[in-house]
C-alpha positions as CSV (number, residue, x, y, z in Angstrom):
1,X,88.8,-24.3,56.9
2,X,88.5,-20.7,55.9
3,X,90.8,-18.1,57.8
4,X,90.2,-17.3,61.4
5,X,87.5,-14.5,61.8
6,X,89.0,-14.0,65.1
7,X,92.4,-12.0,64.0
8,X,91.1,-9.6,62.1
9,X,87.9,-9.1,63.5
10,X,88.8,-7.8,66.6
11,X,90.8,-5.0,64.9
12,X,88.3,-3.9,62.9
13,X,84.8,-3.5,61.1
14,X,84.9,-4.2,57.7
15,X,83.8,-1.9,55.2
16,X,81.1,-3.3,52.5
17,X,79.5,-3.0,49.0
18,X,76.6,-4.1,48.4
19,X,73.6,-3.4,45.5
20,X,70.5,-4.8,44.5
21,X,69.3,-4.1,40.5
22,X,65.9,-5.6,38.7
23,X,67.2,-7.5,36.0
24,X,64.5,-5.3,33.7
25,X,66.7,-1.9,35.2
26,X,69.8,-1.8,32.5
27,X,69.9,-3.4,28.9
28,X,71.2,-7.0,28.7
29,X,75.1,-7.6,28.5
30,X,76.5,-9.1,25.2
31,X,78.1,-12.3,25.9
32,X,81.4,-13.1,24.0
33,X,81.2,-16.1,21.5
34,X,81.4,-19.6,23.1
35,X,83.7,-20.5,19.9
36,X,86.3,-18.0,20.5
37,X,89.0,-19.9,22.4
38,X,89.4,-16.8,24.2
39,X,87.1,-14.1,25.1
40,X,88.3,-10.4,25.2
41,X,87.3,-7.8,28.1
42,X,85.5,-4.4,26.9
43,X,87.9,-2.0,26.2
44,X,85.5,0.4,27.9
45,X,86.7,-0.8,31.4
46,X,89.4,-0.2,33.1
47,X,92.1,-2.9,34.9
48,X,93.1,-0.9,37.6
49,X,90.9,1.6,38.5
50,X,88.2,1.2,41.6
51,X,85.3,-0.5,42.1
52,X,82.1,1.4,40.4
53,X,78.9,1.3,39.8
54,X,75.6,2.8,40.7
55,X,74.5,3.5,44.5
56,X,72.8,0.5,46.1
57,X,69.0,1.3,46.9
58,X,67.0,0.3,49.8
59,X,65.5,-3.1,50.7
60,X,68.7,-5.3,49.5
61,X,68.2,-7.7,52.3
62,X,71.9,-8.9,52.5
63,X,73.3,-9.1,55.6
64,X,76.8,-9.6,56.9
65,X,78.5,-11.8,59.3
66,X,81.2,-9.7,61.2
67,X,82.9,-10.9,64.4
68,X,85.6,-10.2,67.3
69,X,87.5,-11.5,69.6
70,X,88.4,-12.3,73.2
71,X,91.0,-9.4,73.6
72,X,89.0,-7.1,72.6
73,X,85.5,-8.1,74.6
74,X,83.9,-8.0,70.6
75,X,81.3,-10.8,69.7
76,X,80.7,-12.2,66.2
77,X,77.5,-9.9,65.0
78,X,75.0,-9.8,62.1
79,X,75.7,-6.5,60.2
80,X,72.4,-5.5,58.3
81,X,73.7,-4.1,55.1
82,X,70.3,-2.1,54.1
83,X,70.4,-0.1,57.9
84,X,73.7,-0.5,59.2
85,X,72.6,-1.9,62.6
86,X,74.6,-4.7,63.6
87,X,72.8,-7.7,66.4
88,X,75.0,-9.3,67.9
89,X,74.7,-13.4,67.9
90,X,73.7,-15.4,71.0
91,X,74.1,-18.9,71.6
92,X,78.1,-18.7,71.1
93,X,81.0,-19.1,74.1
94,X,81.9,-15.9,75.8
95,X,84.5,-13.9,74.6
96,X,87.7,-15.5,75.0
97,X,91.3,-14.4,74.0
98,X,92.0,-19.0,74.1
99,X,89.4,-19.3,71.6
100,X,89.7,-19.0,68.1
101,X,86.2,-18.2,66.1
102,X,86.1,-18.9,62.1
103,X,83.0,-18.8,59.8
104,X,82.7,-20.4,56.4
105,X,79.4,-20.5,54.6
106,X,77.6,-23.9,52.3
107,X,75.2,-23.1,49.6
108,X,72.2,-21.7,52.3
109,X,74.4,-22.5,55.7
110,X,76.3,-20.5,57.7
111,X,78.8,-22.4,59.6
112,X,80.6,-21.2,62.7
113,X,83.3,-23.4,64.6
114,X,85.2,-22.2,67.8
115,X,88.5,-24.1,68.9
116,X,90.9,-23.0,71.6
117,X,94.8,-23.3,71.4
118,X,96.5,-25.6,68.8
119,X,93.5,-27.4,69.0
120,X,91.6,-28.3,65.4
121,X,89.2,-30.5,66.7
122,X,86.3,-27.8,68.2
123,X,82.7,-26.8,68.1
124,X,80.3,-26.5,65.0
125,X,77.7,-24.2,65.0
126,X,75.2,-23.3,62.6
127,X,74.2,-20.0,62.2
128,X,70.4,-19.4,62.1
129,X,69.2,-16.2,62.0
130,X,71.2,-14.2,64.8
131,X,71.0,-17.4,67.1
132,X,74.2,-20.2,66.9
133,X,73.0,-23.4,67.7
134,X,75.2,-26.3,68.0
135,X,75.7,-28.6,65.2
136,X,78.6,-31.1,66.1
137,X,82.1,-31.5,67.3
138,X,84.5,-31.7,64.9
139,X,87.0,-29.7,62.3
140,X,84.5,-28.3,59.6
141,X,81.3,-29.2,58.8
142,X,79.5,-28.5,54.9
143,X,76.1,-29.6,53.7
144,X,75.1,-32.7,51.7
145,X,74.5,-31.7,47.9
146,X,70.7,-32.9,48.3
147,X,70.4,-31.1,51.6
148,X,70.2,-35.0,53.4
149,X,72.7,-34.1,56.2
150,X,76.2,-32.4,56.8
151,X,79.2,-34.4,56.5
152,X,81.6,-33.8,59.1
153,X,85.5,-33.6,59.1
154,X,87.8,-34.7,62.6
155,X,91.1,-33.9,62.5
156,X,92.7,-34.3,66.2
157,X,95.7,-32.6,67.4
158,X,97.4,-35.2,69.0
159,X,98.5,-37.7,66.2
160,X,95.0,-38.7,66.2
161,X,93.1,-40.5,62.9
162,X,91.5,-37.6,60.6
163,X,87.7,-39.2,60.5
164,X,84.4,-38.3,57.8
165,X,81.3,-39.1,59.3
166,X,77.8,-37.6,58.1
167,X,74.9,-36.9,60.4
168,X,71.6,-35.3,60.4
169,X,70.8,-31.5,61.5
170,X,69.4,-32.9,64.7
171,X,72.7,-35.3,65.3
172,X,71.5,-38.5,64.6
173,X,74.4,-40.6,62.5
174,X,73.6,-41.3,59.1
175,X,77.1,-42.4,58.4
176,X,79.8,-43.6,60.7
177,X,83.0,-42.2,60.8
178,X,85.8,-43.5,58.4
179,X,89.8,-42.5,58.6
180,X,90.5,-40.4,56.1
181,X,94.0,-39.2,54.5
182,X,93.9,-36.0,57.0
183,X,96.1,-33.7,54.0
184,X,92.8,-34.5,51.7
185,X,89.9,-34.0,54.0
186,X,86.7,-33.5,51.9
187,X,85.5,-29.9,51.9
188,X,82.4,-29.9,49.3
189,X,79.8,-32.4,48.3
190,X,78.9,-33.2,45.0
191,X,76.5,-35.8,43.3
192,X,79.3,-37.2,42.0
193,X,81.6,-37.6,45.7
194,X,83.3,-35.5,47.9
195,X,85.5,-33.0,46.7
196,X,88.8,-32.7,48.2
197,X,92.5,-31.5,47.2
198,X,95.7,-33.2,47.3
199,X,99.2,-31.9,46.2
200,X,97.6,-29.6,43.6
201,X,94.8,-31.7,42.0
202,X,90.9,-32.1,43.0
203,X,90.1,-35.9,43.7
204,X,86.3,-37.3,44.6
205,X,85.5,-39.9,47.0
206,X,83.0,-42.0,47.4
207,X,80.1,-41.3,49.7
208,X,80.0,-44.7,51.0
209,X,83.4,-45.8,51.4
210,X,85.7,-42.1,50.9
211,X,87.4,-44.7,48.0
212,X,88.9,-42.2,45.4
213,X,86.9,-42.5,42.0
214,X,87.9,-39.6,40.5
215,X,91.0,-37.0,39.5
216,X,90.8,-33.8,38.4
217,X,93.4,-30.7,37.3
218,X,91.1,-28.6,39.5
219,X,87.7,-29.1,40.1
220,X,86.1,-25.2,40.3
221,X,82.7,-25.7,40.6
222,X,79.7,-28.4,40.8
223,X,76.5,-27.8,39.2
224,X,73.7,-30.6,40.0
225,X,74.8,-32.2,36.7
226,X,78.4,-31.0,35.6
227,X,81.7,-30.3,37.1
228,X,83.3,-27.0,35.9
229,X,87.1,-28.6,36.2
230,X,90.3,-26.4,35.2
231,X,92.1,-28.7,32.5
232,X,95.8,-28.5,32.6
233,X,96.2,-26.5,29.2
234,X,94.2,-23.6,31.9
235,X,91.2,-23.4,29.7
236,X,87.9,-25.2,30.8
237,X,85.8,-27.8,30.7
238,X,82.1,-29.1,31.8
239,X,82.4,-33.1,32.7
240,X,79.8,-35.3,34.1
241,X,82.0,-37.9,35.5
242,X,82.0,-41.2,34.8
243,X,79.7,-40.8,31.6
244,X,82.6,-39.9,29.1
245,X,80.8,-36.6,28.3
246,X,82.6,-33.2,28.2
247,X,82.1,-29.7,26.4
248,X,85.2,-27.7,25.9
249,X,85.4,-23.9,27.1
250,X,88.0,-20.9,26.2
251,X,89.6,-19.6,29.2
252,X,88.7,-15.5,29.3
253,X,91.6,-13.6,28.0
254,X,93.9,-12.1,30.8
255,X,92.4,-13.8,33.2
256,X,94.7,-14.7,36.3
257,X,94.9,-17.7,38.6
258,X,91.5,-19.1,39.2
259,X,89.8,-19.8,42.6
260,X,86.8,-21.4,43.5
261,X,83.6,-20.6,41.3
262,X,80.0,-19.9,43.3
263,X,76.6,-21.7,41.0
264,X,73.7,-19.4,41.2
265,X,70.9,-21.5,42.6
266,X,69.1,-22.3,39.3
267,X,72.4,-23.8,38.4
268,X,72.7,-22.0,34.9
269,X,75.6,-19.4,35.7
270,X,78.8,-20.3,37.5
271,X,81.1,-16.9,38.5
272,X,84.4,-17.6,38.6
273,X,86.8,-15.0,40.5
274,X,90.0,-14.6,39.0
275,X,93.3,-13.3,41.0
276,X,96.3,-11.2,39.6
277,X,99.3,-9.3,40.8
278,X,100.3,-6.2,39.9
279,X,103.0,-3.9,40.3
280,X,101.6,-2.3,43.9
281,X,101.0,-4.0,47.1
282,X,97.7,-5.6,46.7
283,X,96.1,-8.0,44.1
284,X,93.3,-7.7,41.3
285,X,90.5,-9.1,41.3
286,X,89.1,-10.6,37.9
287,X,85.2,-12.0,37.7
288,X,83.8,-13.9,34.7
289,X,80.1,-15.9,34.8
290,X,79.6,-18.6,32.4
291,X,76.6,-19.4,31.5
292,X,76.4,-23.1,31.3
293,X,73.4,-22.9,29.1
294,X,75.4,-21.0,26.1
295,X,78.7,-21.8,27.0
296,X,79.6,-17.7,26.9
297,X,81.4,-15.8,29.9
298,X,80.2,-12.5,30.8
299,X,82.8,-10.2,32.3
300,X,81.5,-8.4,35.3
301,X,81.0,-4.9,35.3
302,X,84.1,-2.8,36.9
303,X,86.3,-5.8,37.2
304,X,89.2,-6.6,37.1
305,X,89.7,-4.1,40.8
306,X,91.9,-4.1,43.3
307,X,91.1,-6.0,46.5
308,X,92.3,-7.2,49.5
309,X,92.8,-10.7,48.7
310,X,92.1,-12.0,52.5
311,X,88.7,-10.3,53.0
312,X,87.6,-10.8,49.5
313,X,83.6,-12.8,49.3
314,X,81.3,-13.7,46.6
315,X,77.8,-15.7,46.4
316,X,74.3,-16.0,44.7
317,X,71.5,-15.1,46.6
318,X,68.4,-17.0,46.3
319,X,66.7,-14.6,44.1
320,X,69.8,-14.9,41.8
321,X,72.1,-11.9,42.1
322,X,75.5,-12.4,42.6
323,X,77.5,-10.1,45.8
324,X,80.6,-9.5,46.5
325,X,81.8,-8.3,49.5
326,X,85.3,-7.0,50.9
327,X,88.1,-4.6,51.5
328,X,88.6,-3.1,47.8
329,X,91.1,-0.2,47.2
330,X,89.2,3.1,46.5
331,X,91.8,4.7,44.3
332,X,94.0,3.7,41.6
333,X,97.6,4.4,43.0
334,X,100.0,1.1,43.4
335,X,101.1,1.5,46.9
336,X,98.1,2.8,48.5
337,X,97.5,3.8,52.4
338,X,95.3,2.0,55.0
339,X,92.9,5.1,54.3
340,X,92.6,4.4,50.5
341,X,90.9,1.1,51.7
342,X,87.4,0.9,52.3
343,X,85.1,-2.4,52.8
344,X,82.3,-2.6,50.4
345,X,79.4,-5.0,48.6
346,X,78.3,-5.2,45.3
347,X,75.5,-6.7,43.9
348,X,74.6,-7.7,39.9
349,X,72.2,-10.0,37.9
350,X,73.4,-11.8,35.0
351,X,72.8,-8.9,31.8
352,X,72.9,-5.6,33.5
353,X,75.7,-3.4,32.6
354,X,76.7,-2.3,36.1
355,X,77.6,-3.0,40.0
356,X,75.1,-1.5,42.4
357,X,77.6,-0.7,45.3
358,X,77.9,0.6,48.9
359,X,80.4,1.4,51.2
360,X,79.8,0.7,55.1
361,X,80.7,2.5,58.1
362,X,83.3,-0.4,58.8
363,X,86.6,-0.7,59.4
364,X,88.3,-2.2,56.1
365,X,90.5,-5.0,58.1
366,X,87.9,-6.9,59.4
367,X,87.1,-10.3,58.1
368,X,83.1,-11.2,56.8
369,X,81.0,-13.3,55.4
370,X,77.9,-13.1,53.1
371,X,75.3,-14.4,54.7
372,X,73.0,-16.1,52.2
373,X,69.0,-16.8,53.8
């Protein structure tokens, strides 16, 4: 389950970036060789300086998922990135300082839970439009890859069984639940089984019976036909499982540790955030898209950048461009201050040459997320 919104929210605003650029605005970005076993950055960009790019113009549409807490009387809100006005969201508990609010977002859903005090077994809501309406009880909750349902984790606090069950928007059971090893909950669906992680490694498991089928290195990202899985020499690899079919990829050069790649809703590029340390007190962060089509990475524009690691977002939006969102640092010193921090989104279609950013009147500390319509 993604980290509580209810810590950091409280404190603070965050701070955003956030752009929107026709894809006929800037000339098309060369994409390395797919035969190069390693693709080099542009020597035009820098590794350490701040994120860049041209000012975000009106009519974006994105809009942000900000929250609070009960000590500080603050409810979860919708942040309109395009106005700044912020609504706040109805249909959630009072503010409490017992309860414990996260938000984690699937593909087109918004999921909210709320849990009170060593409890991990709480309250799923699903986020429509600035209205929470209640989706289950349970632990987390993520879509079915064909839209068919959401399958839902349980993991009780008291020594209880760690369950999967699957059931309909509405609540009807499709599936009944089944005990499930509770340190490999499933997290994501895939055509090919749930994905979940154990001791380092990405296994599948059947829908039917949660039976493993399937191991993985890492399994980064699912398209509706391949898995983008991390092979343990680090490069890459596109696998449809099962059919003994795979196509090889160069890991970008420099790159640091990968995390979890985002598939633009078409399904032809997959951007794949990369995480480094550096001397000062924050990390970089690294993104590359691959076009699964081509098999070439394109290096986004005024990356790698320093972040704050724990605010840091990225998705597709339905119309295809790709936003990040997050505390970034706004200077290039190695230690910087709380003030040299500022929360921000970005925006960027696969070929143009830069970021469209903004910065928003926000404290940088609070936690977000991107909410996709």
């Amino acid at each position: 389950m993604t980290r509580s919104l209810a810590g950091t929210i409280g404190r603070s605003l965050v701070p955003v970036l956030a752009c929107l650029v026709g894809c006929t605005a800037t000339p098309r970005a060369g994409w390395p060789a797919a035969e190069a076993p390693r693709v080099t950055a542009s020597p035009a960009r820098s590794g350490h300086g701040p994120l860049s790019g041209q000012p975000l113009g009106p009519g974006s549409g994105i809009r942000l998922l900000v929250g609070g807490d009960g000590q500080t009387g603050l409810a979860p809100a919708v942040l309109d990135v395009d106005t700044g006005a912020s609504t706040p969201v109805s249909g959630l508990p009072d503010p409490d300082p017992r309860l414990t609010l996260s938000a984690f977002v699937h593909g087109r859903h918004t999921v909210i839970a709320v849990s009170g005090p060593a409890v991990d077994q709480g309250r799923l809501y699903l986020l429509e439009g600035n209205e929470a309406r209640k989706l289950a009880t349970g632990w987390n909750a993520f879509p079915a890859f064909d839209d068919s349902g959401f399958w839902i984790t349980d993991r009780p606090a008291h020594d209880g069984p760690c369950t999967v069950r699957k059931q309909a928007e509405d609540g009807r059971t499709l599936r009944r639940p089944r005990w499930s090893h509770c340190g490999a909950l499933p997290f994501l669906d895939t055509p090919y089984g749930l994905h979940a992680r154990h001791r380092d490694e990405s296994i599948l498991l059947a829908h039917d019976s949660l039976r493993k089928t399937g191991r993985h290195p890492g399994i980064v990202a699912a398209t509706s036909r391949e898995l983008l899985v991390r092979r343990r020499d680090e490069n890459f690899a596109l696998v449809i499982p099962g059919a003994g079919k795979e196509r090889p990829i160069g890991r970008p050069a420099g790159a640091g540790e990968v995390r979890d790649g985002e598939v633009s809703p078409d399904g032809r590029y997959i951007a794949v955030p990369f995480l480094a340390p550096t001397t000062g007190a924050h990390e970089r962060l690294d993104v590359w898209v691959l076009d699964t089509k081509t098999l070439r990475w394109a290096h986004l524009p005024s990356t790698p950048v320093p972040v704050d690691v724990k605010t840091r977002r990225m998705r597709w939006t339905p119309n295809g461009r790709l936003v990040l969102a997050g505390a970034f640092v706004t200077t290039a010193d190695a230690y910087p201050r709380e003030s040299d921090h500022a929360s921000m989104i970005a925006t960027w279609r696969p070929g143009e040459q830069a970021l469209s950013v903004r910065r928003l009147p926000v404290e940088w500390q609070t936690n977000l997320e991107i909410v996709v319509p």
